[in-house]
N, C-alpha and C positions, 0 to 999 in steps of 0.2 A: 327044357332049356332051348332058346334059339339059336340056331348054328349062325356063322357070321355070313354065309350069302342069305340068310333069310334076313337077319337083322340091314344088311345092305340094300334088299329089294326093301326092306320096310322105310327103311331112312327114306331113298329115293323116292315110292308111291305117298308116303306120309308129307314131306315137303309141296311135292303136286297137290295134295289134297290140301296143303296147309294157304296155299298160295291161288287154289281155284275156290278156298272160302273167301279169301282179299276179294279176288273179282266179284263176287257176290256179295259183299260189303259195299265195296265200290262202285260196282254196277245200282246196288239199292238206292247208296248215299245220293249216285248223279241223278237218277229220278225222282228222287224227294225236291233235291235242289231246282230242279227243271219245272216240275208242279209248284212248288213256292214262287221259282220266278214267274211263273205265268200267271199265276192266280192273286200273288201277294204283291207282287213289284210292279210287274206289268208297266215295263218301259224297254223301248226298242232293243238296247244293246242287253239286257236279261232275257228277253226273249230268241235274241241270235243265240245266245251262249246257251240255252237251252237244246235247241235243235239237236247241234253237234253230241253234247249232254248225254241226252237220251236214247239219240239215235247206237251211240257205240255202249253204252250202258246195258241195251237189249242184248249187244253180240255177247259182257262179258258176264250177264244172268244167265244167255243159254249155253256158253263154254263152260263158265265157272260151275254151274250145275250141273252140267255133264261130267266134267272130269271129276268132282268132288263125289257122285254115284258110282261114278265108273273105278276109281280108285280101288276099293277092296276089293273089287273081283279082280284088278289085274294083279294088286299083290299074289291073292288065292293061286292063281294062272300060272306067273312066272315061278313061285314056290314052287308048285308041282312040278314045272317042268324040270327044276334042279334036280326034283327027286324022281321022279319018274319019269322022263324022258331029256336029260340034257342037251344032247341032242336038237329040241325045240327051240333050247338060246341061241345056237348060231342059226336055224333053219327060219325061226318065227319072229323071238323078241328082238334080237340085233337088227333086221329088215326092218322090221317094226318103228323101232327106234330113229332108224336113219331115215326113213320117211318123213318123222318127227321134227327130225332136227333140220332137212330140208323144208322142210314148212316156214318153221323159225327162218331161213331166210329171206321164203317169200313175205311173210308178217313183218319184217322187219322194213324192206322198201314200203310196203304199203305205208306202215307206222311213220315212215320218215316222209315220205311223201304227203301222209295227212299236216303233218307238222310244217315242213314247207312251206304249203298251202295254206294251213292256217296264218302260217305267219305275213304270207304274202297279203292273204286277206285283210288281217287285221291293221297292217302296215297301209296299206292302202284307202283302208275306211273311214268313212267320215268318224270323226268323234262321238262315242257315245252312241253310234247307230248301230242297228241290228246287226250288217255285216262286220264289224268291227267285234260286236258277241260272236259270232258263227267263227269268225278269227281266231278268238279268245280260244274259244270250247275244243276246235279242233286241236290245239298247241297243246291245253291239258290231256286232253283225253290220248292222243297220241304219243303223249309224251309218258302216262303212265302206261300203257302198253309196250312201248321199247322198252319200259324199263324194267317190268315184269315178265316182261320175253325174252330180254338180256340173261335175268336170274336162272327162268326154266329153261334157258340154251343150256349155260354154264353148267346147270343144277343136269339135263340130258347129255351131258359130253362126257363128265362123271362118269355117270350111268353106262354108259355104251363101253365108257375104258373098261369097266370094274363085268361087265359083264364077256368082252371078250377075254379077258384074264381065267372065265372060267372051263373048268375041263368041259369038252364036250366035241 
């Protein structure tokens, strides 16, 4: 039977894991789309929208596959240190964490900043022209990254309360 800080570190790594398979969904789905525009459409503003596409779709293949590997072993990690060295949660995973969640709000200017940009771009481009895609592609692509960065902020602040609660 799971004690309830195992089943808490589980919620928490299981969420991650559930949400760095989206990116990898997502990351897949904008590179199909991106090769279809290029090969099947092939008209200026599908080929801007591509660019942006693809280009952040790479970042959320190699995050999203990283985290979704990387997952069980930190479960494995944080378990043990419950049990064998508690100790570890405020020394290892709390630092940890806050690194994490400091990230989250360098990702976040970036994220908002692509979005900006895109919109400035798209706002400003000619009709139906490439830049006016690269416009486009920024706004989505940006736009689902804050908003999946928002969740694993929320989903890490959790986490960091529910872990300083514990004895150690």
């Amino acid at each position: 039977m799971m004690k309830i800080h195992e089943l808490k570190i589980h919620e928490y790594f299981t969420a991650e894991r559930n949400e760095s398979l989206a990116f990898i969904i997502i990351g897949t789905a904008a590179i199909i789309c991106s090769f279809y525009f290029w090969l099947a459409i092939n008209e200026h503003f599908f080929n801007g929208l591509s660019w942006p596409l693809i280009s952040i779709a790479l970042i959320q293949l190699l995050v999203g596959s990283y985290i979704f590997y990387r997952s069980p072993k930190d479960v494995h990690r944080v378990v043990r240190y419950t049990v064998d060295a508690p100790k570890n949660i405020k020394n290892i995973e709390i630092p940890r964490m806050e690194k994490v969640m400091y990230s989250f709000t360098i990702y976040k200017y970036i994220e908002i900043g692509l979005i900006i940009a895109g919109l400035i771009i798209f706002l400003l481009s000619s009709t139906g022209g490439f830049w006016k895609g690269v416009g486009l592609g920024l706004v989505l692509q940006g736009g689902i990254m804050l908003i999946a960065d928002y969740f694993a902020e929320n989903r890490g602040q959790i986490y960091i309360e529910y872990l300083k609660s514990l004895p150690g």
